[in-house]
Steps between C-alpha positions, in 0.01 A plus 500: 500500500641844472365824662525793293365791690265266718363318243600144500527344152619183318748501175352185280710372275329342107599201455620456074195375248798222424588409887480135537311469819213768553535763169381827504456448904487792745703406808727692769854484510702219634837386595730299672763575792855443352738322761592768720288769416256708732085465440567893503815505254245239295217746449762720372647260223172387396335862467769588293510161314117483442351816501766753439477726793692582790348382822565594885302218715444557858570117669218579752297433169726228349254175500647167318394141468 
């Protein structure tokens, strides 16, 4: 989720009309934690990786399965 002047929001990614499993699916973005990386230093990476943006999470906020 990210809170852009108090409104929470949620990027959703497309999914390509040629993707092998669920084309032209909506769906949030996803990642893994590489070996030895923070769940904070991860929201980082994978902002940048999947959405393009620069992103600041607060950990009080950080949930992860």
């Amino acid at each position: 989720m990210i809170c852009h002047s108090m409104v929470p929001t949620f990027p959703q990614l497309r999914r390509a009309p040629t993707s092998k499993i669920f084309a032209g699916h909506w769906h949030l973005p996803t990642g893994k934690i590489e070996e030895g990386e923070s769940p904070r230093n991860t929201i980082i990476r994978e902002g940048r990786e999947q959405i393009g943006t620069s992103v600041s999470p607060n950990l009080a906020t950080v949930v992860f399965i």
